[in-house]
DSSP file (Angstrom, degrees, kcal/mol; ACC not computed):
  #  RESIDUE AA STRUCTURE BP1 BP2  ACC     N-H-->O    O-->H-N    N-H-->O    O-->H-N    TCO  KAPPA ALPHA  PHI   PSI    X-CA   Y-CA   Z-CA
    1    1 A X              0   0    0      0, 0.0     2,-0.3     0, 0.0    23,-0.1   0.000 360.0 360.0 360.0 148.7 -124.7  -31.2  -31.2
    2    2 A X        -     0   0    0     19,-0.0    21,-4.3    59,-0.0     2,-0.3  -0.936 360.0-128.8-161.3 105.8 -124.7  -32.9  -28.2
    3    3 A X  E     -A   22   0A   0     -2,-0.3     2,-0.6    19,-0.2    19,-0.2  -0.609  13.4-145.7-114.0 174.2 -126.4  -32.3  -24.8
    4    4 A X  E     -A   21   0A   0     17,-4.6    17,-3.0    -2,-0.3    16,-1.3  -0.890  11.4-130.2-137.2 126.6 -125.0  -32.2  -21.7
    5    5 A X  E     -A   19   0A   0     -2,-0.6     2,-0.5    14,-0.2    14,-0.2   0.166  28.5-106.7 -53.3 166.0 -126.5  -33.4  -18.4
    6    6 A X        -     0   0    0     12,-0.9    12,-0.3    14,-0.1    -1,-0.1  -0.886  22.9-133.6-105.0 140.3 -126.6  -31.4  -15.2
    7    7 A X  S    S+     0   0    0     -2,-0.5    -1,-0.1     1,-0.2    12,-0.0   0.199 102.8  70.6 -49.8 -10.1 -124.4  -32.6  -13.1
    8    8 A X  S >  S+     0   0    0      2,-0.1     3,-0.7    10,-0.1    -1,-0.2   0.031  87.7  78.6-126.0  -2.2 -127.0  -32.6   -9.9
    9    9 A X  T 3  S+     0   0    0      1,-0.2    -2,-0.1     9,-0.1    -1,-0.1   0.848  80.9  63.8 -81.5 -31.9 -128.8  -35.8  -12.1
   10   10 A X  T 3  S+     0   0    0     -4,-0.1     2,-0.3     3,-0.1    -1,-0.2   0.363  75.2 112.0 -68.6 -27.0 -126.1  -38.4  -11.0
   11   11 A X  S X  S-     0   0    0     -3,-0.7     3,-2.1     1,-0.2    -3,-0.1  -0.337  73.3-140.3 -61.2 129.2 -127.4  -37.8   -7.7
   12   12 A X  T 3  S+     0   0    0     -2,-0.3    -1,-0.2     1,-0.2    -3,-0.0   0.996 107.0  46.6 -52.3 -42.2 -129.3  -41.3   -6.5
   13   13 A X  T 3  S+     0   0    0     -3,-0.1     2,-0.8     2,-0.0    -1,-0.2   0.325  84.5 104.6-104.1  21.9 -132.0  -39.0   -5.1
   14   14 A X    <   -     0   0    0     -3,-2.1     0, 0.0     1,-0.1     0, 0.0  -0.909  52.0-167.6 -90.8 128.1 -132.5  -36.5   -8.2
   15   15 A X        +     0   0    0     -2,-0.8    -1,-0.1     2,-0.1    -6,-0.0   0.835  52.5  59.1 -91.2 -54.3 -135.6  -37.6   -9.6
   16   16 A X  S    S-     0   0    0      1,-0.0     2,-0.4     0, 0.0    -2,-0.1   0.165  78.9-111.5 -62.3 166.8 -136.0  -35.9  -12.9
   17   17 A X        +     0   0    0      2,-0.0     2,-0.6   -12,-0.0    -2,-0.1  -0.975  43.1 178.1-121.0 105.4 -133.8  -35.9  -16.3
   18   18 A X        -     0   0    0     -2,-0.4   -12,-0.9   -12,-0.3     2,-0.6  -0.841  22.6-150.3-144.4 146.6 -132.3  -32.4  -16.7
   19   19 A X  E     -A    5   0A   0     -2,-0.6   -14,-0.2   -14,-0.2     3,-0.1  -0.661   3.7-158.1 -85.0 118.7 -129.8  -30.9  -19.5
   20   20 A X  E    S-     0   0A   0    -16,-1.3    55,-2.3    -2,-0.6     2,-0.3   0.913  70.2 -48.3 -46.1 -64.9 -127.3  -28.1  -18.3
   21   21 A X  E     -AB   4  74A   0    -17,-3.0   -17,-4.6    53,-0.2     2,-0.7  -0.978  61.8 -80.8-164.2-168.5 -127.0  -27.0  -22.0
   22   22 A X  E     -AB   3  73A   0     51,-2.9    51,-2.2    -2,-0.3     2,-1.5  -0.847  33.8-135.6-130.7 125.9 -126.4  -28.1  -25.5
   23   23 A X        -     0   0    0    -21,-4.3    49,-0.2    -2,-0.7    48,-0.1  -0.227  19.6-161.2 -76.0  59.4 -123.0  -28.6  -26.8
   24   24 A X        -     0   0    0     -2,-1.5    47,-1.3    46,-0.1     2,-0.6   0.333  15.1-162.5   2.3 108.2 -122.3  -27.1  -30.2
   25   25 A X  E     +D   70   0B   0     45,-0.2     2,-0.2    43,-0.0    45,-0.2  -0.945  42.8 141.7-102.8 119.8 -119.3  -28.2  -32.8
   26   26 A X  E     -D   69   0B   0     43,-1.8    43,-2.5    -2,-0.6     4,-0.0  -0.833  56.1-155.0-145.4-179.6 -119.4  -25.0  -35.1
   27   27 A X  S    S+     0   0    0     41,-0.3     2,-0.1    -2,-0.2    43,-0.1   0.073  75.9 110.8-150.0   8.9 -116.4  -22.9  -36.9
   28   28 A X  S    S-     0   0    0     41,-0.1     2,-0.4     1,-0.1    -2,-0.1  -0.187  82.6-107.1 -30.0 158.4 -119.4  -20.0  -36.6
   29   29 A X    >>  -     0   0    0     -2,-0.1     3,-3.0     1,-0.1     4,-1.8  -0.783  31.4-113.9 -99.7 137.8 -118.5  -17.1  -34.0
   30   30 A X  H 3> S+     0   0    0     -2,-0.4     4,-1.0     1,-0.3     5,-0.1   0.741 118.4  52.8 -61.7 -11.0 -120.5  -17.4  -30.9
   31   31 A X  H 3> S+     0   0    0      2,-0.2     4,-0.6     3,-0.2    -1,-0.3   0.580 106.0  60.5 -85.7 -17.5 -122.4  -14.5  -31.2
   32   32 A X  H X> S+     0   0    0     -3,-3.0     4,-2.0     2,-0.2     3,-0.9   0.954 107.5  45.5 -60.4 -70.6 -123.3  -15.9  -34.8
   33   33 A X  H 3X S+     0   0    0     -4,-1.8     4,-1.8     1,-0.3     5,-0.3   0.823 109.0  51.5 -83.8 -27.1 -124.8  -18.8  -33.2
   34   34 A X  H 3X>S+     0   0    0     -4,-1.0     5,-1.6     2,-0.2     4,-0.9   0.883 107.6  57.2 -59.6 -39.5 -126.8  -17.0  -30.4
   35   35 A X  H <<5S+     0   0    0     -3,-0.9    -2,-0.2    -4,-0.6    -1,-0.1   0.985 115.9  37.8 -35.0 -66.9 -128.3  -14.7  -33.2
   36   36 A X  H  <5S+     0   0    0     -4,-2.0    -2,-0.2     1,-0.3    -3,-0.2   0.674 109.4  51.9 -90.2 -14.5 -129.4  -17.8  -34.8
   37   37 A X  H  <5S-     0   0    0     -4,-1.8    -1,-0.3    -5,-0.5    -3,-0.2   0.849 102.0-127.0 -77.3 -21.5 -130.5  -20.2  -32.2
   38   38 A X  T  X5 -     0   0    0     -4,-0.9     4,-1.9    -5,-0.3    -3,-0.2   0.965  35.6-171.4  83.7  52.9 -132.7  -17.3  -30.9
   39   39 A X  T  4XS+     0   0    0     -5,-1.6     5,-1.5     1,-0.2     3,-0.3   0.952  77.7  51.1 -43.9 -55.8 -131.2  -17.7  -27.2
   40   40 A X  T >45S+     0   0    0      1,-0.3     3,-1.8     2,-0.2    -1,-0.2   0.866 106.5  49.0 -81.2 -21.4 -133.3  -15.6  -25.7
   41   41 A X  T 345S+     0   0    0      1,-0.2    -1,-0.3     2,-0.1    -2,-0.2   0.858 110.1  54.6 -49.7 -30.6 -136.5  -16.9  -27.0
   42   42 A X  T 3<5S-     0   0    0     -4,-1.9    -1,-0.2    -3,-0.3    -2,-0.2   0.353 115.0-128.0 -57.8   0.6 -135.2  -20.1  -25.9
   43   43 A X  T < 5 +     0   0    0     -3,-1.8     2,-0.2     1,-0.2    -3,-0.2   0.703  49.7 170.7  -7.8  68.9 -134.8  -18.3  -22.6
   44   44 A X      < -     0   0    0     -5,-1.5    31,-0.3    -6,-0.1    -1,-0.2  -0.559  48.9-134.9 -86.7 142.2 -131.2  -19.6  -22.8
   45   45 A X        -     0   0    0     29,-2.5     2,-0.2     1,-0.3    30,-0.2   0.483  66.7 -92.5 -88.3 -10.3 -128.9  -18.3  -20.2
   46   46 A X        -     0   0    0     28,-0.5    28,-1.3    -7,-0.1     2,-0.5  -0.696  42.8 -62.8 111.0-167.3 -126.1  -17.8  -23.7
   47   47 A X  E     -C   73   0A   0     26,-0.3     2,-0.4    -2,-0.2    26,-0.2  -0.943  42.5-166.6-127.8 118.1 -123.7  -19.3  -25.4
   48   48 A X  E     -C   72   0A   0     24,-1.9     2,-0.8    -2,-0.5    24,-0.5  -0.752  29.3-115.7 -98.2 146.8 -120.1  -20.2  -23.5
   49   49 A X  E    S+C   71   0A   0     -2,-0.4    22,-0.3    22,-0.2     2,-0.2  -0.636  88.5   9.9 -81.8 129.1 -116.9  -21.2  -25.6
   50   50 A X  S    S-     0   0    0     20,-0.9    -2,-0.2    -2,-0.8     2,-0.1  -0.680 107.9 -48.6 111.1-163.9 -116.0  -24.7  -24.7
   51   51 A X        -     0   0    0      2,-0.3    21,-0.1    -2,-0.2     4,-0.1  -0.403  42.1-115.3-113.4-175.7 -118.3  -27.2  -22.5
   52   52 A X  S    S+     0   0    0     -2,-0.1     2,-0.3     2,-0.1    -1,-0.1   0.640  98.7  26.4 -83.4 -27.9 -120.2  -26.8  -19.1
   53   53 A X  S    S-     0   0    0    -47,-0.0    -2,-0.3     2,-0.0     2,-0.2  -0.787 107.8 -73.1-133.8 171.0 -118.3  -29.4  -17.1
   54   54 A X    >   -     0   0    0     -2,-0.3     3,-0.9     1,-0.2     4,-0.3  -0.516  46.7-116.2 -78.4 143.1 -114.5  -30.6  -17.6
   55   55 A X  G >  S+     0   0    0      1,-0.3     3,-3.2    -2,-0.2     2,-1.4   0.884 110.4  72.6 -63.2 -23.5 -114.3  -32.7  -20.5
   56   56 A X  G 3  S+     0   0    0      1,-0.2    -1,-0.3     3,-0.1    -2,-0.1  -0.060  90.1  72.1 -82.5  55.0 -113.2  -36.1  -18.2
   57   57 A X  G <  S+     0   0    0     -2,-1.4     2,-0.3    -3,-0.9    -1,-0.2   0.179  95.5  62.8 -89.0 -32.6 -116.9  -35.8  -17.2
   58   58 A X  S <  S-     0   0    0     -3,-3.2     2,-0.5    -4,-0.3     3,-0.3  -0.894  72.6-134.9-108.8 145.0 -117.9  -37.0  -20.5
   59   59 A X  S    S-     0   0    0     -2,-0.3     3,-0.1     1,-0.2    -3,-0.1  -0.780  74.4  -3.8-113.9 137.8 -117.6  -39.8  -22.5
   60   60 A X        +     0   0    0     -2,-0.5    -1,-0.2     1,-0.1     2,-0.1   0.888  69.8 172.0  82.3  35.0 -116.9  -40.3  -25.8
   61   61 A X        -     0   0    0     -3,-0.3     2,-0.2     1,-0.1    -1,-0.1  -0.288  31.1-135.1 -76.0 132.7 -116.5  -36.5  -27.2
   62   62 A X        -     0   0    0      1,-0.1     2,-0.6    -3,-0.1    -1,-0.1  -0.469  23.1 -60.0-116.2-142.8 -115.4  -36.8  -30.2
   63   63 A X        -     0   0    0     -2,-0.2     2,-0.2     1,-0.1    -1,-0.1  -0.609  39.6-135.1 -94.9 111.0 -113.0  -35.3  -32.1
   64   64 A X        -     0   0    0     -2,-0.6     4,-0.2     3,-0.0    -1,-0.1   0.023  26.2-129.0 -69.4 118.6 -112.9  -31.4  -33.0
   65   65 A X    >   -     0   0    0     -2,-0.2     3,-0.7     2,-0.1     2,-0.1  -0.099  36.0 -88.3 -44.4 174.6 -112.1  -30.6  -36.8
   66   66 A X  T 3  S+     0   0    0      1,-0.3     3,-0.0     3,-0.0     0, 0.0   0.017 113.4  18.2 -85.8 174.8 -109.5  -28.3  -37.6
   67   67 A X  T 3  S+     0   0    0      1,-0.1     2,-0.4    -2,-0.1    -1,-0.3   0.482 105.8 100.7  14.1  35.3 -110.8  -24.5  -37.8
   68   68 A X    <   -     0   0    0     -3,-0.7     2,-0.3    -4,-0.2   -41,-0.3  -0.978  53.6-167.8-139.0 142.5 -113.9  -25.5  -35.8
   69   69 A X  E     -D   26   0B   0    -43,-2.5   -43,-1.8    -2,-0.4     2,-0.3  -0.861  24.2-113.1-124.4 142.9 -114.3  -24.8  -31.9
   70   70 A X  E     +D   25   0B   0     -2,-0.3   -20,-0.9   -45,-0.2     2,-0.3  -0.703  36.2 174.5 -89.6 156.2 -117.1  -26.1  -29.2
   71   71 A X  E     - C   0  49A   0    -47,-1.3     2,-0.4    -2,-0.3   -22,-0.2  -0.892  19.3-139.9-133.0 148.6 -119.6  -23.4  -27.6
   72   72 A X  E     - C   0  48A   0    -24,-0.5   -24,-1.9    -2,-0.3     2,-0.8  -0.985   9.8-142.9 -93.6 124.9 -122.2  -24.3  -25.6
   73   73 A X  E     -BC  22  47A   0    -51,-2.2   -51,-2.9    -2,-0.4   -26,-0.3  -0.746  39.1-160.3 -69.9 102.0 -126.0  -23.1  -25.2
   74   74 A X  E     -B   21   0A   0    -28,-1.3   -29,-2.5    -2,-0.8   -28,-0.5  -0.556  27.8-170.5 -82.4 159.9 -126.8  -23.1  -21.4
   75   75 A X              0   0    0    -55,-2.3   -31,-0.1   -31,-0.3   -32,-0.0  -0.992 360.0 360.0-120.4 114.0 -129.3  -23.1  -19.5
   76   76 A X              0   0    0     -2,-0.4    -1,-0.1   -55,-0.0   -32,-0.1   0.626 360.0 360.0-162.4 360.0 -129.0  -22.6  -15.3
């Protein structure tokens, strides 16, 4: 797991620290893993396959095992 900054954070004049969502490495189905995080008690916006921003945004992702996919929990 991994989370990933909002993009609006970078700004010199955003003041605050705030996470877009949280990135997930699973070989679960995404609707598996929304079940079980409890999204909407989290009052998570859902689970997308893949990340929030384009991955040369990030640094250092590493690498995904074989039968295993990213999803992400957002928030927005």
């Amino acid at each position: 797991m991994r989370v990933q900054l909002h993009e609006e954070m970078f700004d010199s004049d955003f003041p605050d620290i705030s996470a877009e969502a949280v990135a997930i490495c699973t070989s679960a189905a995404a609707d598996e893993i929304e079940r079980r995080l409890d999204a909407e008690l989290l009052q998570s916006s859902g689970i997308i396959e893949g990340l929030v921003y384009p991955s040369d945004w990030f640094a250092e992702i590493p690498a995904v095992p074989e039968r295993h996919h990213l999803l992400s929990l957002v928030w927005d």
